[in-house]
Structures are given as structure tokens and as C-alpha cells.
N, C-alpha and C positions, 0 to 999 in steps of 0.2 A: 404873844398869844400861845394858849398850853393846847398844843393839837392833840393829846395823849387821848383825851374823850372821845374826839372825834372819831379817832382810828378804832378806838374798841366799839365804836358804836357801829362802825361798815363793819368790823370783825361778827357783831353778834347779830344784823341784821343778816348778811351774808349768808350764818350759819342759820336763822330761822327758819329763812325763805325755801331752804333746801327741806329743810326738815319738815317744814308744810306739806309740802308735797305726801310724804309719809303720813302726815295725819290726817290729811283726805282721805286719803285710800285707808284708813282704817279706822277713820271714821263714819266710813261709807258701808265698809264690809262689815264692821265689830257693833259699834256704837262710839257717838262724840262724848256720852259721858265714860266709857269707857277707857276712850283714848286720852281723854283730861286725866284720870285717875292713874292712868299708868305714864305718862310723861312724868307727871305730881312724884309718883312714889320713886320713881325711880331715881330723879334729882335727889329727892332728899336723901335715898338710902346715898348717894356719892356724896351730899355734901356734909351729913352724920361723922362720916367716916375720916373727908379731908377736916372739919373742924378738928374734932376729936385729935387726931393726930396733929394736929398745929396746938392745940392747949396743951397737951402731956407733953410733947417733945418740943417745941416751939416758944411755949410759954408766950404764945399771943392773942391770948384769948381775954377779951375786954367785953363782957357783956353790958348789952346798951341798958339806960334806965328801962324801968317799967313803962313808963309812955312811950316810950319808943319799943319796945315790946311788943306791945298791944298796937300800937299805928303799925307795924309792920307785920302782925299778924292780920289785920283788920285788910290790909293791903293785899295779901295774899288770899287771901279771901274773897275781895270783892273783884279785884283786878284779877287775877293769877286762877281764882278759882271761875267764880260765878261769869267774870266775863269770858274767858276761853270757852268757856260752854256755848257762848254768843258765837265764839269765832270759829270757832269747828262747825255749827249748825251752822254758819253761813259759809261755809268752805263747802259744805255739803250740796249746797243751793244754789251758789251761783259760782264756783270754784275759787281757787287758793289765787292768782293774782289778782283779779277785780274784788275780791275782798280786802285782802292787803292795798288794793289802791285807796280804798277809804279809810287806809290811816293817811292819805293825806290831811285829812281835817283835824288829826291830832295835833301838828304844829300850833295851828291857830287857837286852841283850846288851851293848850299850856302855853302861848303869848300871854294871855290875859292871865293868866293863874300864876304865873312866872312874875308878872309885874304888879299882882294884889299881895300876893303873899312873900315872893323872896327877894321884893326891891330888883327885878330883871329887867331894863330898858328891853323896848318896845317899839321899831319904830313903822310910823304911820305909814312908810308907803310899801310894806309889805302886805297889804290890804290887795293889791295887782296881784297877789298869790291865787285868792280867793275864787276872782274869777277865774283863773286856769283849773284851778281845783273843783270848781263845780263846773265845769266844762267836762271834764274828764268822766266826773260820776255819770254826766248826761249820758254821753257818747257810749258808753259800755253799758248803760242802761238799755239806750237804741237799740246795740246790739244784740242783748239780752233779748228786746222784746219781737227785734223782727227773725229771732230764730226758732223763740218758743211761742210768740204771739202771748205772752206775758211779761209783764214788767219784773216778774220776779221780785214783786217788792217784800215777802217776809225776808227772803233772802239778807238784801239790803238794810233792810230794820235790822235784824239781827248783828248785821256787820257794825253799823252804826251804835247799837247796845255795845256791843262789844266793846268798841272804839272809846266810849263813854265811860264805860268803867276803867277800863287800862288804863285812858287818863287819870283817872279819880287814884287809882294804884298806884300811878306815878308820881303822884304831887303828893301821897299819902308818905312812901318810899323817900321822894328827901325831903319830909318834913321832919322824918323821924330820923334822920342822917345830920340835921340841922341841930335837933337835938341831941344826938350823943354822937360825935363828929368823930370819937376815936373807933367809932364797932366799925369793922371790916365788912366789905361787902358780902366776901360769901356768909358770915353770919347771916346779916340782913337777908341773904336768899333761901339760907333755911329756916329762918322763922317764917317767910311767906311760902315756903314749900308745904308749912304745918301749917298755915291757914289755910290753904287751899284743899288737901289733903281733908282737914276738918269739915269744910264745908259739902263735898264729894260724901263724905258719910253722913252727913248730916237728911242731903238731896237722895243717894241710897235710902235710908231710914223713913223718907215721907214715902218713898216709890212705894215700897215693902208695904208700908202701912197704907196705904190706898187701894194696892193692891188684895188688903186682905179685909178692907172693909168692903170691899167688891164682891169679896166670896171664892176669889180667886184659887184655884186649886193648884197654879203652876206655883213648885218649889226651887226652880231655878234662880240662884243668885241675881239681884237688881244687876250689878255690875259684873260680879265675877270673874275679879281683877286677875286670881292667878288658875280658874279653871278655862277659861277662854285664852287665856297665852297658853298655856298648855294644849289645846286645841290648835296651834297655829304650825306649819311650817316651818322647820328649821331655820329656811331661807326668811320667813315672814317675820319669825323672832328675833333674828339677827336686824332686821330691818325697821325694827321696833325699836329695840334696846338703840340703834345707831341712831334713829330720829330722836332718841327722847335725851340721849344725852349731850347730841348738838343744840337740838331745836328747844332747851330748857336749860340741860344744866347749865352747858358751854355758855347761849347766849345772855341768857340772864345772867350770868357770873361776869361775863365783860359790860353788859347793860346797866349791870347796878353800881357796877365799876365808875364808869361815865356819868354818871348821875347824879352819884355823891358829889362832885365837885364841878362839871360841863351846866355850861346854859342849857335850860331845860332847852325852851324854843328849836335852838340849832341842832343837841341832836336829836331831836325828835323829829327835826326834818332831812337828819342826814337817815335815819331808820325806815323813813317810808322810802329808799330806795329799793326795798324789797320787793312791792310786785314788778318790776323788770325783773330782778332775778328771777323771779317764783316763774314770771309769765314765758322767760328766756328755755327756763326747763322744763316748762310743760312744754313747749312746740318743740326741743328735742327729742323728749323724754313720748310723746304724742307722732312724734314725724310728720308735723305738719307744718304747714307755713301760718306766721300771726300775721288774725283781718288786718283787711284795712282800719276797721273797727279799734281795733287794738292797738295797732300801729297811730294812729290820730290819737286815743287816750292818751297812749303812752308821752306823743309830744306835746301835748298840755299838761303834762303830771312836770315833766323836765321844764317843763316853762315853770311851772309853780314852785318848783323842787328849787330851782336858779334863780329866783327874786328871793326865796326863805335864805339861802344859805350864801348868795354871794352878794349881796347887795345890804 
């Protein structure tokens, strides 16, 4: 059995969960479309620069077919662009662990997707997942409601949108690796970095225009990718630039890694081990102790997490 997936898949959830944290907090402060746009650009200007340099001096540059082109831009777009929007506005709403705990239900999405479309055995008693996993979203709902006396359900929606399309991005991602099996991952990451990039201008471009069919007299930038870094703290930029090159280039460059050739199902259940980290660093990072609330989610996520990946 080739463990190689596995490992780059804790590598780059690892590195996400930390970097979450960073795009809370400035997605809270700046804007989530904001923070989408400058993670986006910023992967791609690094991985511009490592491609480029691997074709001229490397001589390893295999561009994929046009279907696979377009599936992997289509991917970064829907996945990479339009759902991180989902998952920053619910990082926003009901914070960076209890969101990341509903990619538990990504597992179970790419089971089935895994075994319509790329022949990946499936087996029926990982169904006992399920329940633990909807245990969990209960229980941190609970908790959610008897602190705010709301269920915080855009929140939730929004996490699950999110959830939804990342799948849809990731089954888009090795379809299009099925089809041209020699393109390198980080190619693949920077075509999705220009999809998502696209789509961010795109959402910019309606803002603008609604904006001004409003009558709107504000001329400040929809986004204002680089007047609002500009506006930030030395310390905040540094802390920018560090979340977007973890929590995008780094982990996507080892997730697309895994992908290409790992069973979707496993690691996509070895990646929802993220909100323990995410949740581990907010109570440091917070100086607090996690609920009991949390502490129980948490044991029905490892109950679900242990029937997906050791059984």
C-alpha cells in the first residue's frame, strides 16, 4: 500500500488549519472576498515563477490537453474560487474549527463519486461513519445555539456550500489528472489559481456594477487587493503573506500531489483531521480551555474519522 498520499494529505491539512486561523481574522477585519483574492494571487504569483523555472531549466513542462485545461480551470473556479467564499463567510459566522468539522461529510461525498466515476471500491459498513458525523455537527450546533440563542444556521449553510463545491473541485481536479496523467501537480494548481483569480474579478466586476447602478458615489476599490495590504501592519502583512503561502500554495501543492494518484475517500478523510488542529490553536492561541461541547464533538468526529480510514 503507497502511504506517499497519505502523508502529503496530514502535510497539507496540517498546514491549512494553521493558516485558517489567519484568514479569519482577516476575513473579519478586511473582507472574505478580500482574503480569497489575496491568498489566490499570491499562490499564483509563486507558482508562475516555480513553473516557469522548471520549463526553461528543467525542461519538465508537459502541458495537459485542453479538457483538462478547462476541467482544471473550471475547478478552480468553482472549488478554489466561488467555494472559499462559502468557507471564509462561514469562518466568519461560526468560527475556523466547527467549520472545518463539516468537511467531515466530504468523505462521504467523494465515496460515492469515487465509485461512479473512477471504479473506487466502497465499502457498506463505513455507513457507521455517518452517524458519528452527524452527531458531531448536532453537538456544536447545541453549542452554537445555547451561547448565541441561535442556531447559526447561515453560518452552517454556508460551510456546507462550501463543502459542496470543494467536492465538486476535487472530483473536477482528478478527472482532469485521469485525463492527461503526465501534467505535474503544481501545473494543475496554477491553472486552478487562474480560475479562481478569474472568478474574484468577475464577482469584483458585478459588485462595481450594482454598485453603480445604485447611484453609488463611493469610488473605493470593490476589493482593493493591493490598497488595503498597503494599509496593513508590517506585522499583519507578514502574517498575510505567511497564511497564504501555507494555507494555499504549500497545501494545495501537496493536496494535488495526493490526489493525482491516493483514493479520493481516504484522504479526504485523512484531511478532515483539520478542525482538531484549527480548534487545538484557537484554545491556545485564545487561552482558553475547549467546552465540553467541543470536547464531545470532537469524540464523535475521531469516532467517524476511525471507521473512514481504519476499517
Amino acid at each position: 500500500m503507497n502511504l506517499t498520499p497519505y502523508f502529503l494529505t496530514l502535510g497539507a491539512t496540517l498546514s491549512f488549519s494553521s493558516a485558517s486561523l489567519v484568514f479569519a481574522k482577516f476575513s473579519r477585519s478586511v473582507s472574505v472576498i478580500w482574503m480569497n483574492t489575496a491568498k489566490a494571487f499570491v499562490a499564483f504569483c509563486l507558482l508562475t515563477v516555480q513553473c516557469t523555472l522548471l520549463a526553461l531549466w528543467a525542461d519538465v513542462w508537459q502541458p495537459p490537453s485542453w479538457l483538462s485545461a478547462g476541467t482544471l480551470f473550471a475547478s478552480g473556479a468553482l472549488g478554489l474560487g466561488i467555494g472559499d467564499l462559502f468557507l471564509l463567510g462561514a469562518f466568519v459566522h461560526i468560527g475556523v474549527s466547527r467549520t472545518l468539522m463539516l468537511y467531515g461529510f466530504q468523505p462521504l461525498i467523494l465515496v460515492f463519486a469515487g465509485a461512479a466515476f473512477f471504479g473506487q471500491t466502497f465499502e457498506p459498513h463505513r455507513w457507521i461513519a455517518i452517524v458519528f458525523l452527524i452527531a458531531c455537527l448536532l453537538i456544536f450546533s447545541l453549542e452554537r445555539y445555547r451561547e448565541t440563542k441561535s442556531w447559526q444556521f447561515q453560518g452552517l449553510l454556508m460551510a456546507l456550500i462550501g463543502v459542496t463545491l470543494d467536492s465538486s473541485g476535487v472530483l473536477m481536479t482528478r478527472f482532469a489528472f485521469e485525463q492527461s496523467p503526465h501534467t505535474a501537480p503544481l501545473e494543475g494548481h496554477l491553472i486552478r489559481c487562474a480560475g479562481a483569480l478569474t472568478c474574484y474579478a468577475l464577482v469584483a466586476a458585478f459588485l462595481h456594477l450594482r454598485r453603480r447602478l445604485k447611484g453609488s458615489l463611493d469610488r473605493t476599490p470593490v476589493i482593493g487587493l493591493f490598497s488595503r495590504f498597503r494599509a496593513l501592519t508590517g506585522r499583519e502583512k507578514g502574517l498575510i503573506l505567511l497564511g497564504c503561502f501555507g494555507g494555499t500554495y504549500l497545501s494545495l501543492s501537496l493536496y494535488l500531489t495526493a490526489i493525482q494518484t491516493g483514493h479520493l475517500a481516504s484522504i479526504s478523510a485523512i484531511a478532515i483531521t483539520g478542525p482538531m488542529f484549527a480548534a487545538f490553536l484557537e484554545t491556545v492561541i485564545q487561552k482558553k480551555r475547549p467546552s465540553r461541547y467541543l470536547l464531545l464533538a470532537l469524540a464523535c468526529f475521531i469516532g467517524g474519522f476511525s471507521v473512514l480510514v481504519f476499517t
